[in-house]
C-alpha positions as CSV (number, residue, x, y, z in Angstrom):
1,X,-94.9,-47.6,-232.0
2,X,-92.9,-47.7,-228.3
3,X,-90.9,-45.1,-227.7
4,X,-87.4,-44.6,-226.9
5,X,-87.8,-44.8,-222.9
6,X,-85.2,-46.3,-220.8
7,X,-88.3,-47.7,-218.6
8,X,-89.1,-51.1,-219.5
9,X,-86.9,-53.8,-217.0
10,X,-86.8,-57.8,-217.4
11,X,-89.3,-59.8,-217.6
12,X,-90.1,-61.7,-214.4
13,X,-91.9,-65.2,-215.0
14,X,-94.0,-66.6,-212.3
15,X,-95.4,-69.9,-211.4
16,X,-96.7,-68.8,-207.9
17,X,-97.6,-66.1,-205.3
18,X,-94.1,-66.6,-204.0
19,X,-92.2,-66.3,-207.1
20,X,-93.0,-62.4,-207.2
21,X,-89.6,-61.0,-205.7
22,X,-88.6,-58.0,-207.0
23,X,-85.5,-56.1,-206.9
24,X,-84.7,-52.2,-205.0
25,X,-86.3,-49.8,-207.9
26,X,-88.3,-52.3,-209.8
27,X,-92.1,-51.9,-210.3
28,X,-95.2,-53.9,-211.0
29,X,-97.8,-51.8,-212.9
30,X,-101.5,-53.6,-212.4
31,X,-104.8,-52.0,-214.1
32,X,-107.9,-53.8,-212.6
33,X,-111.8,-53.8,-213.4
34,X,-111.4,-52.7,-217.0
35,X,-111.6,-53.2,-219.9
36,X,-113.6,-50.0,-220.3
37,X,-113.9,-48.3,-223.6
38,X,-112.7,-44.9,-224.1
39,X,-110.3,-45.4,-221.3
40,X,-108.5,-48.4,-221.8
41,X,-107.3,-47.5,-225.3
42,X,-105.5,-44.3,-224.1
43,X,-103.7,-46.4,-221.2
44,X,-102.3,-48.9,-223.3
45,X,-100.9,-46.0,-225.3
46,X,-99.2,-44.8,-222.6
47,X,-97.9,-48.0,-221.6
48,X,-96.9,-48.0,-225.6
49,X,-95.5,-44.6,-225.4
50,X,-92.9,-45.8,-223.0
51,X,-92.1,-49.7,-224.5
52,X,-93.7,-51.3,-221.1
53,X,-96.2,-53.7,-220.0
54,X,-98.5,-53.9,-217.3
55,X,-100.8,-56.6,-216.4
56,X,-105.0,-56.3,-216.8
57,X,-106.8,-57.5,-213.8
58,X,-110.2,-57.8,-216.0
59,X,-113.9,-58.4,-214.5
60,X,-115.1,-61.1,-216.6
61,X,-118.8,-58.6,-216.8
62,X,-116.3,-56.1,-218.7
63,X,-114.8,-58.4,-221.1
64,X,-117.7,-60.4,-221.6
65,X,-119.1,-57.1,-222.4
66,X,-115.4,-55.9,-224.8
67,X,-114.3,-59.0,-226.3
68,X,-112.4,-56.6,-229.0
69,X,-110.7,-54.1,-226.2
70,X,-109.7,-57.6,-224.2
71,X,-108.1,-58.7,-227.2
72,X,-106.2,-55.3,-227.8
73,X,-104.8,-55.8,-224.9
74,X,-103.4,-59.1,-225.2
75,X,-102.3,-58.4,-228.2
76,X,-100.0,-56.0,-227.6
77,X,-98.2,-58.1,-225.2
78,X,-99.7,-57.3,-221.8
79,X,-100.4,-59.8,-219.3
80,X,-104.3,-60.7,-218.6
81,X,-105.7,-62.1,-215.5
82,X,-108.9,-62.4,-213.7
83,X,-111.0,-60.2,-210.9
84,X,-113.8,-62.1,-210.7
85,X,-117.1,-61.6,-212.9
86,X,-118.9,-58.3,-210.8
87,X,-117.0,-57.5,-208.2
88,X,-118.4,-58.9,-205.5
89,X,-116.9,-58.6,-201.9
90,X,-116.0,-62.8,-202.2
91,X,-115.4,-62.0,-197.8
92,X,-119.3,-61.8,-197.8
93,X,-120.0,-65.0,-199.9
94,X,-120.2,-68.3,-199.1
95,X,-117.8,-70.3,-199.7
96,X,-119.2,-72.1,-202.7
97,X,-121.1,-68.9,-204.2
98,X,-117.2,-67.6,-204.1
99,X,-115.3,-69.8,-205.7
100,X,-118.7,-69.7,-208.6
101,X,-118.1,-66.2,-208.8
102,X,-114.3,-66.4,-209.3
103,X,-115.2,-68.8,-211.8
104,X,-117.2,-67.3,-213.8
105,X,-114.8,-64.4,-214.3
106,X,-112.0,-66.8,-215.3
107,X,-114.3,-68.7,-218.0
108,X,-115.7,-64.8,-219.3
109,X,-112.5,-63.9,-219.5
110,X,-110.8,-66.7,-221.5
111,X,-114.0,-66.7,-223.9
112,X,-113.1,-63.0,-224.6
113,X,-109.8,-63.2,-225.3
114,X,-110.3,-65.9,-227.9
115,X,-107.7,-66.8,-230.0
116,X,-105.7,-63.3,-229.4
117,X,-104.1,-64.6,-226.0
118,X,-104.3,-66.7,-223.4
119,X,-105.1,-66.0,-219.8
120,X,-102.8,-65.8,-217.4
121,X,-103.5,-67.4,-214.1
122,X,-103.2,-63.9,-212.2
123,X,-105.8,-63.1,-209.9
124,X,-106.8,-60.4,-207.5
125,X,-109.2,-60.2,-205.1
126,X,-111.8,-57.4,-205.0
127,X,-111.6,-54.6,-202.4
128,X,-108.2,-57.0,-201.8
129,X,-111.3,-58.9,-199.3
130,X,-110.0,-62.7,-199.1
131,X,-110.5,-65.6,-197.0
132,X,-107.7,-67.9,-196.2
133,X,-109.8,-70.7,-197.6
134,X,-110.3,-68.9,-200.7
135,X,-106.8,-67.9,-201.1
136,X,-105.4,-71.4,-199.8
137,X,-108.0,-72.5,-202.4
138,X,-106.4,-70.8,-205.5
139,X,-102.9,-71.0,-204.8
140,X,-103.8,-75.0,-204.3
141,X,-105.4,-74.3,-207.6
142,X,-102.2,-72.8,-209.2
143,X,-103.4,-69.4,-209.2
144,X,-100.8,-66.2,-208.6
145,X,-102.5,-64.2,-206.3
146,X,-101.5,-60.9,-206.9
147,X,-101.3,-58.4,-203.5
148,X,-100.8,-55.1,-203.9
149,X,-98.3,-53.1,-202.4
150,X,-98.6,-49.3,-203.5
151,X,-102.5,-48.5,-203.9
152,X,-102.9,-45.5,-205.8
153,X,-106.5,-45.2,-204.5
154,X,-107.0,-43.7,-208.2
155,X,-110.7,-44.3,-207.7
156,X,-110.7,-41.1,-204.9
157,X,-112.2,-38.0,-206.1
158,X,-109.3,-36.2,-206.4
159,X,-106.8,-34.9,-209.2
160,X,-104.6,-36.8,-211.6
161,X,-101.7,-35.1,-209.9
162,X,-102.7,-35.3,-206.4
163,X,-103.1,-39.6,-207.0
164,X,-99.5,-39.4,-209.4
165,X,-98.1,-37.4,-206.1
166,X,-99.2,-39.9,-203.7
167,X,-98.2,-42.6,-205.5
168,X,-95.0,-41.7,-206.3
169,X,-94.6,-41.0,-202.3
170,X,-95.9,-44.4,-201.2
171,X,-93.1,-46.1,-203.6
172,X,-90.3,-43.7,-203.0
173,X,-90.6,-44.6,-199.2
174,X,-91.2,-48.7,-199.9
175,X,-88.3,-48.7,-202.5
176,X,-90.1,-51.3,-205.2
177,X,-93.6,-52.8,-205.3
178,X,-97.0,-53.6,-207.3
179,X,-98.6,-50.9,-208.2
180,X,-102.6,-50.8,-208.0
181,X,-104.2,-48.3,-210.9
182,X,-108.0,-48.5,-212.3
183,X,-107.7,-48.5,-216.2
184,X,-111.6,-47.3,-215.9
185,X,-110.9,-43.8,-214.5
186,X,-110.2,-40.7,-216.6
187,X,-107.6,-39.4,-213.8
188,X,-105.9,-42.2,-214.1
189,X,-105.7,-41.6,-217.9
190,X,-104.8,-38.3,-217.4
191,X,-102.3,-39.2,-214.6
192,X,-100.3,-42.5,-216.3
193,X,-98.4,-40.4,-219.6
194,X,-96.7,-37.8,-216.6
195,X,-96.5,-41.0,-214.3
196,X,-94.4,-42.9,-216.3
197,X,-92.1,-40.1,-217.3
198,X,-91.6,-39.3,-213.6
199,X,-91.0,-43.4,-212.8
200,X,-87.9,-43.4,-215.7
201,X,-86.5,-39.7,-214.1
202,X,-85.9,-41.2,-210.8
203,X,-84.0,-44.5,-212.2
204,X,-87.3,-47.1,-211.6
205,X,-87.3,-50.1,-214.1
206,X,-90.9,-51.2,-214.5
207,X,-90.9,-55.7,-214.5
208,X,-93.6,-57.5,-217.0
209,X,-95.1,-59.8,-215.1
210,X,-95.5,-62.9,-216.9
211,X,-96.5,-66.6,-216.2
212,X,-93.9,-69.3,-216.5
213,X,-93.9,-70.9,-220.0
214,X,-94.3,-74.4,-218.8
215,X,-97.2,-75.6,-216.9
216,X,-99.2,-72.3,-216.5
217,X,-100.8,-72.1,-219.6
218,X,-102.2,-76.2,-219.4
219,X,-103.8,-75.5,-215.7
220,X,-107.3,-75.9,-215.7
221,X,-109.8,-72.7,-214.4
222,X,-110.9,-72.6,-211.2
223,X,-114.1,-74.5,-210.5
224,X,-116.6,-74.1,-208.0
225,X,-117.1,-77.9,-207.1
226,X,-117.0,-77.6,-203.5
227,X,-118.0,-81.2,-202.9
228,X,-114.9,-81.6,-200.6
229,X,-115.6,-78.9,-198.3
């Protein structure tokens, strides 16, 4: 069950990249390359323990791979976008093995979720490593790129506190933002439960990210016909 927390903020619905304005002490919490048993569970508890949402960033490989843990977390009311299928650095691909690759995460991801939830058209690009074709070519496609504006670099070898410290830093100086976490690390695990606390202590509101109801939903997935190019 949530708890009490004085965390959770509106709900901000988006039809574009542009669209994503937030307010002085409002947050964006993202969780790419999951979903990854054993750690994914224990973040959307977290998110649970404090009545927020966050938005999944999944790699279609993973989900392919979890269809039930992709499910979990659309069904408890978290958004769920796409990362591609492996990870590739799309900057190194061609332009047509790209847009395949992005793709193919989309479609794995869709086929996971299945009937628990539908996928949002979020996207983010791995290593944040984009083209201006390729992001010209998804916001033409009515994708929301999502940028990042705090990184917690929770991938770093380093303690859960020493990431929750930076973090917190980077977002006290900048005011507002998206927050990057991994939900496939155990620091970030470890970090998120004292995280959150510390986010509601100093007044921050954290916004669910949402696509707008109309529209959104119908858009086809990206394709990789490159016919025009």
């Amino acid at each position: 069950m949530p708890g009490t927390s004085h965390l959770a903020g509106r709900t901000l619905e988006v039809a574009s990249t542009t669209d994503i304005i937030l307010r002085p002490g409002e947050v964006i919490l993202t969780f790419d390359d999951g979903p990854r048993p054993g750690k994914t569970p224990k973040i959307l508890d977290a998110l649970d323990q404090f009545g927020v949402k966050g938005t999944f960033l999944m790699l279609g490989s993973a989900a392919k791979s979890n269809p039930a843990l992709a499910q979990e977390v659309a069904r408890r009311g978290h958004s769920v976008g796409s990362h591609t299928f492996d990870h590739s650095n799309l900057a190194d691909l061609s332009r047509q093995a790209a847009l395949a690759e992005i793709a193919r995460g989309e479609a794995a991801v869709a086929e996971a979720l299945g009937g628990a939830g539908r996928l949002a058209p979020f996207f983010r690009f791995p290593y944040l490593a984009q083209t201006g074709f390729l992001r010209t070519s998804l916001l033409h496609g009515d994708m929301v790129v999502l940028d990042v504006d705090i990184d917690s670099k929770d991938y770093y070898k380093q303690s859960a506190q020493t990431v929750a410290n930076r973090t917190l830093d980077r977002l006290e100086a900048r005011g507002s933002g998206i927050i990057l976490f991994h939900d496939i690390h155990q620091r970030t695990v470890d970090l998120l439960p004292g995280f959150l606390a510390e986010l509601e202590a100093r007044g921050y509101s954290v916004v669910r990210l949402a696509p707008k109801a109309e529209g959104v939903f119908g858009r086809s997935l990206i394709t990789a016909d490159t016919s025009s190019l």
